[in-house]
Structure formats: C-alpha cells, structure tokens
ZALUMLUM-144513 format. One record per residue (C-alpha): residue in three letters; x, y negated, z negated. Coordinates in nm, 3 decimals, padded with zeros to 5 digits. Each point is the difference from the previous one (the first is absolute). Layout:
<recs>
  resn        X        Y        Z
   ALA        X        Y        Z
...
</recs>
This chain:
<recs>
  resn        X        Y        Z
   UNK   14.935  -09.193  -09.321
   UNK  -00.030  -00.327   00.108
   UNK  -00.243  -00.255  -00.143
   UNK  -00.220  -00.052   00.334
   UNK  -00.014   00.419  -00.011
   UNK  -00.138  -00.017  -00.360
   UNK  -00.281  -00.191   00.120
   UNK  -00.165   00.239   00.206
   UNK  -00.316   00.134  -00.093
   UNK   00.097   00.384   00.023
   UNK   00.235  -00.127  -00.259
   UNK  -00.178  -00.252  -00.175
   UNK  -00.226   00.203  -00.118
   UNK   00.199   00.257  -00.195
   UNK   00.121  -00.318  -00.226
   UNK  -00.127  -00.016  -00.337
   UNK  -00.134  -00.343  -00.111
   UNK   00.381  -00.134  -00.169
   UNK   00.181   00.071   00.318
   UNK  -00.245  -00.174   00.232
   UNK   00.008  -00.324  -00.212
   UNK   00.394   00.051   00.020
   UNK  -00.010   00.008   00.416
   UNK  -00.282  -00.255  -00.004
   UNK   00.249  -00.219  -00.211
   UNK   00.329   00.042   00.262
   UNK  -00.294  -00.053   00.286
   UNK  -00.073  -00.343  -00.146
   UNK   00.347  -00.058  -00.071
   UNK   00.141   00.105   00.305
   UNK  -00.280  -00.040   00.317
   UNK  -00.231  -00.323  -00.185
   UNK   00.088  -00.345   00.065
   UNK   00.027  -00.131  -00.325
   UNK  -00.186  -00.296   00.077
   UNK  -00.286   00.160  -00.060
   UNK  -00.176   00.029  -00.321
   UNK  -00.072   00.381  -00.120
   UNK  -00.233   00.042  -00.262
   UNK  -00.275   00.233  -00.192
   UNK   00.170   00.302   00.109
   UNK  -00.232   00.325  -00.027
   UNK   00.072   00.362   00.101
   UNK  -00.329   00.111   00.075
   UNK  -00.134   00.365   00.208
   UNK  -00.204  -00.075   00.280
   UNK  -00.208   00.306   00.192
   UNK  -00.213   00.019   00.287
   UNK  -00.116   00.346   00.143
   UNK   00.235   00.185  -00.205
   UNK   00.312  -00.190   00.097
   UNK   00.167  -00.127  -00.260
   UNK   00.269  -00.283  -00.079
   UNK   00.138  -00.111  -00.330
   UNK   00.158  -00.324   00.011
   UNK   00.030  -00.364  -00.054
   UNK  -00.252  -00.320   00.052
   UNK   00.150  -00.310  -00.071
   UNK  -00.086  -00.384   00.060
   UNK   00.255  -00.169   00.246
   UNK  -00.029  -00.360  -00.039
   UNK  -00.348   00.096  -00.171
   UNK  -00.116   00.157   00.281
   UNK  -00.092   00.417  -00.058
   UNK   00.267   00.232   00.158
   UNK   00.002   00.329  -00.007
   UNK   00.389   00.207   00.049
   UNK  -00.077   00.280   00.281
   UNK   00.281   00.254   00.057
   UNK   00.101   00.111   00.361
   UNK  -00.058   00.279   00.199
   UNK   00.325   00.094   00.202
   UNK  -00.197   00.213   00.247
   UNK  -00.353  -00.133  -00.072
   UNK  -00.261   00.135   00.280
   UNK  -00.230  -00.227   00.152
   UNK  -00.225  -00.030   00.256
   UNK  -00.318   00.200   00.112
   UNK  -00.041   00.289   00.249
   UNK  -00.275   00.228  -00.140
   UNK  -00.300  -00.166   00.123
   UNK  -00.304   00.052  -00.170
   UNK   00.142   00.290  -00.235
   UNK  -00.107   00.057  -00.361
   UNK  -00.266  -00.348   00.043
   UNK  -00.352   00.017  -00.092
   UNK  -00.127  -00.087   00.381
   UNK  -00.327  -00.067   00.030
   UNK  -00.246  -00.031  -00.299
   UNK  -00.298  -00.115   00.223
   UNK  -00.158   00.232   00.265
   UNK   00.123  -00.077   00.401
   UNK  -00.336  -00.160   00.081
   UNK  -00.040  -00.218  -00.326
   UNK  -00.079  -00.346   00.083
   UNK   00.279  -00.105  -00.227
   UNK   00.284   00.076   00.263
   UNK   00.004  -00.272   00.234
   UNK   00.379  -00.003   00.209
   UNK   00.100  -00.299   00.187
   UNK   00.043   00.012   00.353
   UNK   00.364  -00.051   00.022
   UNK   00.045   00.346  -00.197
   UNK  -00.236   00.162   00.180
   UNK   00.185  -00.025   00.298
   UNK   00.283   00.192  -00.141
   UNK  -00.100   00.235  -00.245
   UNK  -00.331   00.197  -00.100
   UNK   00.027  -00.059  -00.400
   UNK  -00.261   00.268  -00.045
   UNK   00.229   00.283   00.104
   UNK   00.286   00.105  -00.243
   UNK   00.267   00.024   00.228
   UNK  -00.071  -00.353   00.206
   UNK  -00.071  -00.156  -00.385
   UNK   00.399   00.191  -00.120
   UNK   00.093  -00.201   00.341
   UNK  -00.084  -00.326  -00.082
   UNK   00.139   00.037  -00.358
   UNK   00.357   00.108   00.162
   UNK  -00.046  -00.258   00.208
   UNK  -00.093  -00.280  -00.271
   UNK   00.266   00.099  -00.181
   UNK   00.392  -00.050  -00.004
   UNK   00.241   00.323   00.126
   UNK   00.088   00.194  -00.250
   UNK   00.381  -00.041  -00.085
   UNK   00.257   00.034  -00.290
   UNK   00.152  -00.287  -00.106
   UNK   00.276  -00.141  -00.273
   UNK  -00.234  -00.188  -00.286
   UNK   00.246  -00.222  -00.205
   UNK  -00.119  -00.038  -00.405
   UNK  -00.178  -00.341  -00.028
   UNK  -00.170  -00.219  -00.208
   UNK  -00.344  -00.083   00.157
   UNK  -00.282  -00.242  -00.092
   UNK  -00.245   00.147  -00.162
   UNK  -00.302  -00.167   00.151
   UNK   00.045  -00.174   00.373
   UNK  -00.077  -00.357   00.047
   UNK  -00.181  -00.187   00.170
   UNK   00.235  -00.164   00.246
   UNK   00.123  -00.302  -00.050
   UNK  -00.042  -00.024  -00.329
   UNK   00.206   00.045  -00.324
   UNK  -00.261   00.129  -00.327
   UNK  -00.058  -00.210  -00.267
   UNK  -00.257   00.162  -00.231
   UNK  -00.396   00.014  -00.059
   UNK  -00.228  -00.215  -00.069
   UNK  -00.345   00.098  -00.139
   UNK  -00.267  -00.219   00.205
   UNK  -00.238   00.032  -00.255
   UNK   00.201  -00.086  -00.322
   UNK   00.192  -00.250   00.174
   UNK   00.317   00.196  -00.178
   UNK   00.330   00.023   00.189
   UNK   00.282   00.303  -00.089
   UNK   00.387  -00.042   00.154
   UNK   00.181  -00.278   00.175
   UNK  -00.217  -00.287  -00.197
   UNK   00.238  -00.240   00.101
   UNK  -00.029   00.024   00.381
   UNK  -00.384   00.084  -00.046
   UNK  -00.080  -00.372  -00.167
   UNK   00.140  -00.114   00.304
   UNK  -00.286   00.144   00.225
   UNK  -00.270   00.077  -00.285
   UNK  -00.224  -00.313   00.092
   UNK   00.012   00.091   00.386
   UNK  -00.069   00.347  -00.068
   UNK  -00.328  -00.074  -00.287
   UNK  -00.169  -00.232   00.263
   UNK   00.045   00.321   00.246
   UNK  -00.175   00.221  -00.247
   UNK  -00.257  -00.243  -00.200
   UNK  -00.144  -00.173   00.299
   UNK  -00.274  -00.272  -00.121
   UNK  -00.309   00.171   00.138
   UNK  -00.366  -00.146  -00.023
   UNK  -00.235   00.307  -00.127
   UNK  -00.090   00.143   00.329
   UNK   00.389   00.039   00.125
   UNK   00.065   00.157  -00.343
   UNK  -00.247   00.291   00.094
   UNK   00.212   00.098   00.297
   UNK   00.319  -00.141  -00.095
   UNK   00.250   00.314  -00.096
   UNK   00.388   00.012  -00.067
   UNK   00.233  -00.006   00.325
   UNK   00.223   00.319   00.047
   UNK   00.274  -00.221   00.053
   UNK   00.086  -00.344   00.079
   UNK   00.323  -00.121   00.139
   UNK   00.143  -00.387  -00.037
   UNK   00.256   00.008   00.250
   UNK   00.363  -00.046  -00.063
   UNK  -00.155  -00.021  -00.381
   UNK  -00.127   00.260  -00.137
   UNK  -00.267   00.313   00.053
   UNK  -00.228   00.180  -00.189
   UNK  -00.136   00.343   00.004
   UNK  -00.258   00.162  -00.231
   UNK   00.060   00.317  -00.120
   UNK  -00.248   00.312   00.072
   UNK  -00.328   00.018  -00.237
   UNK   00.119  -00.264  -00.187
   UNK   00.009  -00.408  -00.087
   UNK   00.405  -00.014  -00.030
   UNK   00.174  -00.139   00.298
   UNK   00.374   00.080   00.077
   UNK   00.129  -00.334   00.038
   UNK   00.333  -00.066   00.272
   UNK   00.190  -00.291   00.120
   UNK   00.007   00.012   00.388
   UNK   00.237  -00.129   00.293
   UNK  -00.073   00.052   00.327
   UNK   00.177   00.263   00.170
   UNK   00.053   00.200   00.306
   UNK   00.154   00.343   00.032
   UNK   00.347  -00.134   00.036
   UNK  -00.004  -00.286  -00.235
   UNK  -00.152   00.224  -00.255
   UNK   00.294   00.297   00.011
   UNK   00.234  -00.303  -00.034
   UNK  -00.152  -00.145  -00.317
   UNK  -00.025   00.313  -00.123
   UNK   00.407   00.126   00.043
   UNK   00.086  -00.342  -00.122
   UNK  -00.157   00.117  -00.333
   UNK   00.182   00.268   00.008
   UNK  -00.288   00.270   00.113
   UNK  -00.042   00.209   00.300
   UNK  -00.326   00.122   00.174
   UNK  -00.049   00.385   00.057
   UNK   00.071   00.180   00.299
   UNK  -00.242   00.228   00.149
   UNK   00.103   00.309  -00.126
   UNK   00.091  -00.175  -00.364
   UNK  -00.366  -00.091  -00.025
   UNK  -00.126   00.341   00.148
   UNK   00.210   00.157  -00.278
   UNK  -00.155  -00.235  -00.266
   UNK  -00.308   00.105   00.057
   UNK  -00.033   00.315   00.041
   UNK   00.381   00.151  -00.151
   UNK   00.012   00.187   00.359
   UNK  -00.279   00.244  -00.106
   UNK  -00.125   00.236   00.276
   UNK  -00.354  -00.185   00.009
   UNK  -00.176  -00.215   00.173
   UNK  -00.048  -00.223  -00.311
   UNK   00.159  -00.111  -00.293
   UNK  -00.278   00.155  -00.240
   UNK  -00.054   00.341   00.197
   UNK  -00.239   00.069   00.328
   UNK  -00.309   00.004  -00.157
   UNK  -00.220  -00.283   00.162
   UNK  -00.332   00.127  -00.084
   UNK  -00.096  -00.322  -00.246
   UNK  -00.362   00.022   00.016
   UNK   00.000   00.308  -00.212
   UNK  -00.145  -00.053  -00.349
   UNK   00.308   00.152  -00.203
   UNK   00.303  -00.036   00.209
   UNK  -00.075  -00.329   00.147
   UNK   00.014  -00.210  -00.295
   UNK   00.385   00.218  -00.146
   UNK   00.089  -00.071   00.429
   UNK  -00.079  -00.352  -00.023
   UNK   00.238  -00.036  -00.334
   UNK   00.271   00.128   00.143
   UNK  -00.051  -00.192   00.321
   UNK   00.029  -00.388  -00.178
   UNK   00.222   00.092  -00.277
   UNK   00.399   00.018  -00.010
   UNK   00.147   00.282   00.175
   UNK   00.280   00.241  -00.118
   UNK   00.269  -00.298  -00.004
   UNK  -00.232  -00.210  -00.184
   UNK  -00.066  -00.192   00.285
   UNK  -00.355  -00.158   00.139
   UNK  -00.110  -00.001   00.340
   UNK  -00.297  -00.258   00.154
   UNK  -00.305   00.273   00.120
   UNK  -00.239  -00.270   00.111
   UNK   00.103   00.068   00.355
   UNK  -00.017  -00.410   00.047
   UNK   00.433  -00.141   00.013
   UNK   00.287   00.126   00.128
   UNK   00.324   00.068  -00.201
   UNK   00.274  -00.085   00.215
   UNK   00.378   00.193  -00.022
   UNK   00.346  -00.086   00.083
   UNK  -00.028   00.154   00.339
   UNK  -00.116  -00.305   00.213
   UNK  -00.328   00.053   00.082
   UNK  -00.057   00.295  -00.116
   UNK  -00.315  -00.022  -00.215
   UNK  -00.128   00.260  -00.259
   UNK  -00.391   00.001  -00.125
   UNK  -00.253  -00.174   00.206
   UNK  -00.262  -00.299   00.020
   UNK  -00.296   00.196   00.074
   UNK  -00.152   00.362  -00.034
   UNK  -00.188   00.174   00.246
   UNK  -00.371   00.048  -00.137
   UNK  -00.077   00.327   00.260
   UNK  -00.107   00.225  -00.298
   UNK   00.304   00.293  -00.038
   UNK   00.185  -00.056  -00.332
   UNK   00.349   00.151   00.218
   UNK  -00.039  -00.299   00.202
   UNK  -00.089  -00.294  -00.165
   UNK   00.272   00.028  -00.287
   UNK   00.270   00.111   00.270
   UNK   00.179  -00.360  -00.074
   UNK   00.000   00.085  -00.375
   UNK   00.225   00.300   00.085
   UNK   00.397  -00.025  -00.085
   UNK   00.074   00.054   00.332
   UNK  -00.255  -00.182   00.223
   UNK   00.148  -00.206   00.299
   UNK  -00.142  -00.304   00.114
   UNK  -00.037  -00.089   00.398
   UNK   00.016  -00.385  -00.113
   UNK   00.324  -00.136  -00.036
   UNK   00.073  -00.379  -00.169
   UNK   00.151  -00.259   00.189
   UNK   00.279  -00.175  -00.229
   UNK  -00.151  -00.364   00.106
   UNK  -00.304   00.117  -00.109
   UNK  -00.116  -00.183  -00.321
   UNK  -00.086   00.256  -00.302
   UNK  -00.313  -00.086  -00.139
   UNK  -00.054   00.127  -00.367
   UNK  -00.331   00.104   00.047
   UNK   00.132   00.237   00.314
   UNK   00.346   00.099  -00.126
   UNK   00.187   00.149  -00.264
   UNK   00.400   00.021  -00.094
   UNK   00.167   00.223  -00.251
   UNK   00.330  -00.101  -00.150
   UNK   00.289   00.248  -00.081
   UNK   00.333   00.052  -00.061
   UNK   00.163   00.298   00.161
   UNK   00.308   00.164  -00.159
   UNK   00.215  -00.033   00.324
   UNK   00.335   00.250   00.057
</recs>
C-alpha cells in the first residue's frame, strides 16, 4: 500500500498513535515544501456529533493547521430536503415569520414539502467525489491579510509577531484610545474592526477586549490565489471545503439537524457545537456576515447576510456544509476583509 492510500480516513483511523506520527513524518518529508517552518506538533481527537478524528494540529509558519485525512469516495451534496430538521418552532401565523417577497414568489416556506424544495434547491447536488489528505488552516482569515497576534485594548499588552506589531502599534492605539471630551466618552465604544489599507487591519474578537491583529495588502480574487501559491499554499475546492466541514455526513449541518435554539436545554449544548471546532478541529465563521471564498473561481461558500423571516431551517441554511450560493465573485473584484474570508491549505496531490 502506497503512501497516498495510507492516508485515507477509512484507513487512518485504524492507526494507533506511533504509526500516524510515522506517516505524518514521510507526509512532511515527502508532500511539504521544506521552506516552511513546522512546529508544536500535537496529535489531538477532535468530535462533533459523534464523528470522530484523531490526528495532528500543528503551526505552519506559526499559523494553526490541522492534518485532515481523505475520503476516496467521500459523499457530498444534499438531496433530502427538509428530512430529520426541526422545521418550524413558531406557529404558521406567528408574527415572527415575515418572508421576503422574492421567496414568496417561488416557494410557500410554511409547507414541508415547498420548505424540503427550497433547501434542495439552496443547496449543492449531491455527488461523490475523490478528497485528497490535506493540511488546512485551522481558522480562515480575513482576506487579505496575514495574522500577527492579539493585542489586549485594555492592557495595552501585545502577544506574537512583536516585531512587525511596533511597526503599526502607534497607528493602531490612536484607533482605539481616541481623545474624547466627557460627553463623546459616554457614547464612544470599541470598533468591530478597523482596516488601514495596504497596512494593516484589526478585528476584535467576540465578547471580548483582544483584537486579532493582521497585516493587509490589497487584493482581488486573482491576485490573492497568486500570492497565496507563491507561498506555497492552495485554496480549497468546493467539495474539499464541503468535506471539511461536515466529513460528508448525511446532514444538513455539521453539528446535526437540530435547529430548534430557543429551547432552554438544547439551545445553549446547539449553540456550542455550532461556534466551536468541528470533527477535524477546524472553525467555521457562523455570524452569517463574510464570505469564504474557494479555489473554484467564483464559487463562494457561507454568506454576507441571513434571512431574519423567523424558521430556524431557513435562516441558518448558509451555515449548512453543503449550502450553494446564487452570488458568484468577480476575480477583479477587490476582497474587502470585512466581507471576505480565505483559508490556506496544502493538499497532498497524486
């Protein structure tokens, strides 16, 4: 058996831990430029749902990878409509559901088999593919931009790249300790994000006062893949990132089809397994507000907006692993950070 062979998951998974960090150690030999810095290698088991994957995370040039094995004849894709969701958790004449026009036209979301309709049709055919083992980026970036730690706006304290950061550190405290007079420091609050073009960006991290701080270059689509190859990285295909996320389960989502987040004991355990890492150990956005872009040109995964019409099945349709989006990016168009993300892998290629 061939070393590409070993790395499928079917046969991944039978390894014990000493003869995964032997194949892991002929991968990096053999498939990783070696260019690249490896580093803080951990095997680690990841679960979501009951799937689960033992393997390796790993900083690549200090950024978090994670190793995910293929899937020779992975299944993706969605044909089953609305079966096994929790549909509709508000009564049909709640004042809650409010559907836009445009679907209206189409579809009547308030009957099951019109609502299993519009998921098919929201969603990408289903298909087997070839997944190739790869090494994928933990957490997508904003794109653009290359990660070069946190800083803590309150303490003023700075953790990674310190030399690039002193660089941009004045810039970035005038951004985030404005001089106020007392009545604009009763309204004044912390920005989301801020971006310095061609400089750097800044984005602040959920229920917190840390702010992941990048570098950033202006890029379109094209320019972007280009940069990105040059350093030796690839961007995921479709079906690669469909896999990622959801390891070619049979449901809608990555965590299971249970929407019904409202509810005072499941909603808080759904929610968990919604923002955290996935059975890879990978993290996905969920706030419904960028785009992750793939290798396919324009093809886009995730979305910039979520429909607010009150049924759980539709609103988080662009969270599932298999949703399909109607837009499609330009490659002249310029990739805002704030708009879209990019993933970096490499992909263990025949």
């Amino acid at each position: 058996m061939n070393l590409v062979d070993q790395l499928d998951w079917a046969y991944w998974k039978r390894l014990n831990p000493k003869e995964k960090r032997t194949l892991l150690s002929q991968v990096l030999l053999y498939y990783v430029n070696p260019l690249l810095k490896i580093s803080d290698i951990e095997l680690k088991e990841f679960e979501l749902y009951g799937i689960k994957c033992e393997t390796f995370e790993l900083l690549i040039d200090e950024e978090k990878f994670v190793f995910v094995p293929g899937n020779k004849e992975a299944i993706l894709g969605w044909n089953l409509g609305a079966k096994g969701l929790s549909l509709l958790e508000t009564a049909q004449d709640s004042p809650n559901i409010s559907i836009p026009e445009e679907i209206l036209n189409q579809y009547n979301l308030l009957e099951t088999e019109s609502l299993a309709n519009y998921i098919n049709d929201k969603t990408t055919r289903l298909r087997k593919s070839a997944i190739p083992a790869m090494f994928v980026q933990r957490y997508a970036l904003p794109a653009g931009t290359e990660f070069l730690g946190r800083f803590d706006a309150v303490t003023g304290s700075f953790e990674g790249r310190v030399d690039l950061f002193a660089k941009i550190e004045k810039e970035i405290k005038e951004i985030l300790t404005p001089k106020l007079n007392s009545q604009e420091s009763l309204i004044w609050t912390f920005p989301e994000s801020f971006l310095m073009e061609d400089s750097w960006y800044i984005e602040l991290e959920p229920e917190s006062d840390l702010y992941r701080v990048y570098t950033h270059t202006t890029h379109n689509y094209t320019s972007l893949r280009k940069e990105i190859r040059k350093k030796n990285f690839d961007l995921l295909t479709e079906d690669q990132w469909e896999y990622c996320n959801g390891a070619g389960s049979r449901r809608l989502f990555r965590w299971g089809n249970d929407l019904n987040m409202s509810d005072p004991y499941r909603g808080k355990a759904i929610k968990k397994m919604i923002q955290g890492l996935n059975m890879f150990g990978l993290s996905f956005d969920t706030k419904m507000t960028r785009f992750e872009i793939t290798e396919d040109p324009g093809v886009l995964k995730l979305t910039d907006h979520q429909e607010k019409i009150g049924i759980p099945a539709v609103e988080y349709l662009p969270l599932s692993s298999y949703y399909s989006n109607s837009k499609m990016l330009h490659s002249e168009v310029i990739l805002f950070p704030q708009k879209y993300l990019y993933r970096k892998a490499i992909v263990l290629k025949v």
